[in-house]
N, C-alpha and C positions, 0 to 999 in steps of 0.2 A: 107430296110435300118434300121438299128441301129442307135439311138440317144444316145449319152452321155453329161455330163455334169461336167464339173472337179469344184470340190469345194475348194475354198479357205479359205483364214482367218476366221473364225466364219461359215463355212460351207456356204460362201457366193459365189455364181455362177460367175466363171469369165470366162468360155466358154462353149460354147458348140455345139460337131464337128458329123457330121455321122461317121460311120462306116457298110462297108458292111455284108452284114449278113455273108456270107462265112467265112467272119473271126472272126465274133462278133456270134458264133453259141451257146453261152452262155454269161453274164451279165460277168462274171469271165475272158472271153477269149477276150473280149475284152476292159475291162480293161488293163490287161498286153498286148495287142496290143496296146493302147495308152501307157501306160508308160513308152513301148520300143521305140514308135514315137518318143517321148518328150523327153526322155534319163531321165525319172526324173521319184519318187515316189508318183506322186501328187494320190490326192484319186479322181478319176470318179465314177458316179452314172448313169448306167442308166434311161433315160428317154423317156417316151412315147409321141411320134405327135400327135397322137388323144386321149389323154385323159385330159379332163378336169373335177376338182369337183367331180374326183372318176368315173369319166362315162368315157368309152372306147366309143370311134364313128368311125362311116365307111362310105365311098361313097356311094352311089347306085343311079340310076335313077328311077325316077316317070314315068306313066303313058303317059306321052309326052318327053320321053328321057332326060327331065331337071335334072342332077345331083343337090343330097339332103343329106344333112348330115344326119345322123340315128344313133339310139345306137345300137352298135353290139352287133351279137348275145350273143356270146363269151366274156364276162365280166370278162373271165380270164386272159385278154391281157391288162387291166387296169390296171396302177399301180406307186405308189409314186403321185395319186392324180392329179396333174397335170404338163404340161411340162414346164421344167424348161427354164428357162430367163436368161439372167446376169442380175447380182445383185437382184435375188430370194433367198431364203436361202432354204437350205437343212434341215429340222426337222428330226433328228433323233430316236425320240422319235413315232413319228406320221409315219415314215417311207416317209415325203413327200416334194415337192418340194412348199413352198411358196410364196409367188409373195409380193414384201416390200407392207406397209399398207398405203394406199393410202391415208386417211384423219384420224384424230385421234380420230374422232366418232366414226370410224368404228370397228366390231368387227368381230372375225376371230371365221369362223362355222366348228367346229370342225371333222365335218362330210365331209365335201365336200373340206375344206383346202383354201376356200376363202373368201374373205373379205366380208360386208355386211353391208350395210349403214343401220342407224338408222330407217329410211324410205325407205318402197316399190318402186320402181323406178317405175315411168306409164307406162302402154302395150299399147299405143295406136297407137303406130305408129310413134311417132314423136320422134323429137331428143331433149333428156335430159342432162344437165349438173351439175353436184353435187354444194351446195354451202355450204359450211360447216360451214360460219357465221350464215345463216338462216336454217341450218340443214331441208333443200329442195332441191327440182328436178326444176331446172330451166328450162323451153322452150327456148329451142336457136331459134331464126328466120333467 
């Protein structure tokens, strides 16, 4: 299946619907497949499910049948950085779907198209919550 995303006012995400591949058998046919749905000219962008931060990923199973997310092989199936949301904006410029900025520290990595707090978030396992007055990783308990 085909992901698109119709962009509105400021290239701001206001949906975003499947389409089957049969019909969506290029970014171009399934555009004018939506904008015959909709009876309208609106501009849709392709978007990709599994990619995030420039990285294309895929399912596979591990050693005990546990399905694991993995980056695929195929890194040519990645693209506009990550998938798009309502109320994400469309960068034109960057070719990519951005996610609005979550705290006003944060600053957006030009490379991967996503936000990035001041401070490292901890890997330890536990669960963090941003605080943007003490520009820290709070421990939720």
């Amino acid at each position: 299946m085909a992901n698109f995303a119709k962009l509105g006012t400021g290239n701001i995400i206001e949906k975003v619907v499947v389409v089957s591949n049969d019909i969506a058998t290029t970014e171009q046919a399934g555009v004018e497949f939506l904008q015959n749905l909709y009876g309208d000219r609106a501009a849709w962008k392709q978007t990709s499910f599994n990619t995030r931060g420039g990285v294309h990923f895929t399912f596979t199973t591990d050693e005990n049948n546990n399905n694991i997310i993995v980056e695929s092989e195929d890194q040519s199936k990645s693209f506009r950085k990550n998938f798009a949301g309502i109320g994400y904006k469309y960068d034109q410029i960057r070719d990519a779907f951005i996610e609005p900025k979550p705290y006003p520290s944060w600053t957006l990595n030009e490379t991967t198209c996503l936000w990035e707090p001041p401070v490292v978030k901890p890997n330890d396992g536990q669960i963090y919550s941003w605080n943007e007055t003490n520009q820290t990783w709070d421990l939720i308990e």
